[in-house]
N, C-alpha and C positions, 0 to 999 in steps of 0.2 A: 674652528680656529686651529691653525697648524701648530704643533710645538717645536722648537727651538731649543737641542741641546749640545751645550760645549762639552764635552770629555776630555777628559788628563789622562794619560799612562807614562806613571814614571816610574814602575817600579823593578825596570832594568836598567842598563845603562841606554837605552834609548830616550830620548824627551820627544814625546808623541802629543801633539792633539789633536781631534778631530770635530766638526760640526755636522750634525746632523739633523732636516728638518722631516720630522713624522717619519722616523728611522731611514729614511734616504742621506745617503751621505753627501754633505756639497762641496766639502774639502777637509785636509788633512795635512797635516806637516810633520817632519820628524829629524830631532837633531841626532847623529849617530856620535856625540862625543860623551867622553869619559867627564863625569862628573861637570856636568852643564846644565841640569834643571835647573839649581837655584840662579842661577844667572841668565840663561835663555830661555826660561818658560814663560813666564810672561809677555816676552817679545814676542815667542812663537805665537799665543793666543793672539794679540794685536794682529799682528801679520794675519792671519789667518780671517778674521773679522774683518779687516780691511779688503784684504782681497774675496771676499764671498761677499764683500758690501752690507754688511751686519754691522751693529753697534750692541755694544754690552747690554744698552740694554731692552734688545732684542730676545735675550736670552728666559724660556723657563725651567731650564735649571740647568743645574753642573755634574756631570758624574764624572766617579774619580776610579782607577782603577785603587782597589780594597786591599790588594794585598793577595796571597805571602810574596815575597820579595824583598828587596833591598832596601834596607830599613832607615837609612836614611832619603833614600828615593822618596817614599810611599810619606814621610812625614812631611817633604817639599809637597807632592802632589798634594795631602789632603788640606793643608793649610792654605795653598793655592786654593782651592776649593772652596772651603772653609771661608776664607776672605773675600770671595764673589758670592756664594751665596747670603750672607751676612749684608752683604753693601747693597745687594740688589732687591736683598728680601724674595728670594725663590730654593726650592726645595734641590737638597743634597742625597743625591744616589751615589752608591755605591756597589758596584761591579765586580765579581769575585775575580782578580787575576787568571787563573786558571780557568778557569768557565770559557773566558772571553778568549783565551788562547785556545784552547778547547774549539768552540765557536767555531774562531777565527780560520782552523785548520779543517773541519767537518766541509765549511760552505767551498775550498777549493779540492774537496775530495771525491773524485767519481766513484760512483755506485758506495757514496755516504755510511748507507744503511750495514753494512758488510762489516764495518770496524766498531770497534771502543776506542778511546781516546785520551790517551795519558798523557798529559804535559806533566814536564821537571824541571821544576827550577833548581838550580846550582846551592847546595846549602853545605857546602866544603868538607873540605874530605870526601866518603862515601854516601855521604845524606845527601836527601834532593828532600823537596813540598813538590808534594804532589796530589794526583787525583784523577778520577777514573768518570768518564762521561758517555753519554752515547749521542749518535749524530745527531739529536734532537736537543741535545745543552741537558739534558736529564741529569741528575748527579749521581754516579752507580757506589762510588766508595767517595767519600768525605774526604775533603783536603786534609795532610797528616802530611807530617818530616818520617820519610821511608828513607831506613839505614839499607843500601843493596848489599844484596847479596844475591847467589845463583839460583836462590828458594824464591826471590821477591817477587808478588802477584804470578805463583806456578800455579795459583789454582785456575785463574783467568785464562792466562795463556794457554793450556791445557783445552779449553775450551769454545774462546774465542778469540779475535784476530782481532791484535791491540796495533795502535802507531803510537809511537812514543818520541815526543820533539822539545824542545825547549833545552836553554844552555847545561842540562844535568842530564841529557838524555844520554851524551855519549859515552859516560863512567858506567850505566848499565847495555849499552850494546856489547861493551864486552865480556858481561856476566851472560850471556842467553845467547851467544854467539850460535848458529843454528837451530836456535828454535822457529819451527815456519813460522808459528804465530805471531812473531816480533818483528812487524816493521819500524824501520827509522828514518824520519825526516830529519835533515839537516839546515840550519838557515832560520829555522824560525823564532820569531821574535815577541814579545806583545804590543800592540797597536794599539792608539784609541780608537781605532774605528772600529775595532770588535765591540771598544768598551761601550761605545755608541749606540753600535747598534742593539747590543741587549738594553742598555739603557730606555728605548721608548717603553720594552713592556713593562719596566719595572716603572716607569713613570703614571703609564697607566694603572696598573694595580695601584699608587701611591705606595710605592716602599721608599719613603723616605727618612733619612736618616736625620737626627739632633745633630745642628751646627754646631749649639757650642761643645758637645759632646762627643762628638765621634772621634771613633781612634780607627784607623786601620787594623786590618786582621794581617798579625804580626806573623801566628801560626806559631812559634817560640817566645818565649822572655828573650829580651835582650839582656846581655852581660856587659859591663861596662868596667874596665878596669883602671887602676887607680897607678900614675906611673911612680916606677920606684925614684926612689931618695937617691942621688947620688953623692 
């Protein structure tokens, strides 16, 4: 029996989904606007189930990209989530952000095997979330908010040949400026369709996550401030 799953990635400013059936991709959509998931992500799913000729509930199950990332993103996508796997009664994956960017960037990288694999996501000022993988999705250092600096992962670099992409990548290009070891892509984004495609094996293994309980992997506390009195 084939499986059948939707994926969400929202946890940039891109609104991504994608369907994939027994990890083959059958389509994909992605809105590139500022502050648009809560208002076109649901469309986007429609649209997309419509045009691959799918109905909801065709679906066995939903994964979502997890996080770190934009923290009101990741609360849209998982409640999206959340709300379909609840209504259909089918199982909640969850996708490590990074991993899937990770992923995403190994499968279009010739002779693969040659790099490590750092995505950075933007976490202001000098901070990125980050993490360190190899072209297999292996996890080599555990996602963590890295303050840069011109010492950050020199013990790596020193040793092996990193690419480092994602919107925080470029506040450390110019900390490591000649270092051979440090390539930089530019452009790269997170997709659902990475988050897809990891999604079959975690569906097989069953890693599935508590609907009514899941929270996105924030990777920080959020801080929430109270406006002043005028």
């Amino acid at each position: 029996m084939s499986t059948l799953i939707l994926s969400l990635e929202t946890s940039s400013p891109v609104c991504s989904v994608a369907l994939h059936r027994d990890g083959k991709l059958l389509g994909q959509s992605e809105l590139r606007l500022e502050k648009s998931h809560s208002t076109h992500l649901s469309v986007l799913v429609e649209q997309l189930l419509a045009n691959t000729q799918h109905g909801l509930a065709d679906l066995a199950a939903v994964a979502v990209s997890d996080g770190p990332g934009s923290y009101t993103g990741l609360r849209i996508g998982a409640a999206a989530a959340k709300g379909l796997c609840f209504a259909l009664n089918i199982p909640l994956l969850a996708i490590s952000t990074l991993q899937a960017l990770a992923y995403q960037v190994a499968q279009v990288t010739a002779e693969a095997d040659r790099y490590r694999y750092c995505p950075m996501l933007d976490a202001r000022r000098m901070e990125v979330y980050s993490g360190l993988y190899s072209h297999t999705g292996e996890e080599l250092l555990a996602p963590a908010p890295l303050i840069l600096d011109s010492e950050t992962l020199s013990e790596q670099l020193t040793h092996h040949r990193l690419l480092f992409f994602g919107n925080g990548a470029g506040k450390f290009q110019l900390l490591v400026a000649g270092q051979p070891n440090a390539g930089f892509l530019k452009g790269i984004e997170p997709s659902a369709s990475a988050v897809g495609a990891l999604a079959q094996g975690a569906f097989e293994r069953q890693e599935f996550h508590d609907v009514a309980y899941y929270e996105p992997f924030y990777l920080k506390e959020v801080h929430t401030t109270t406006p002043k009195a005028r």
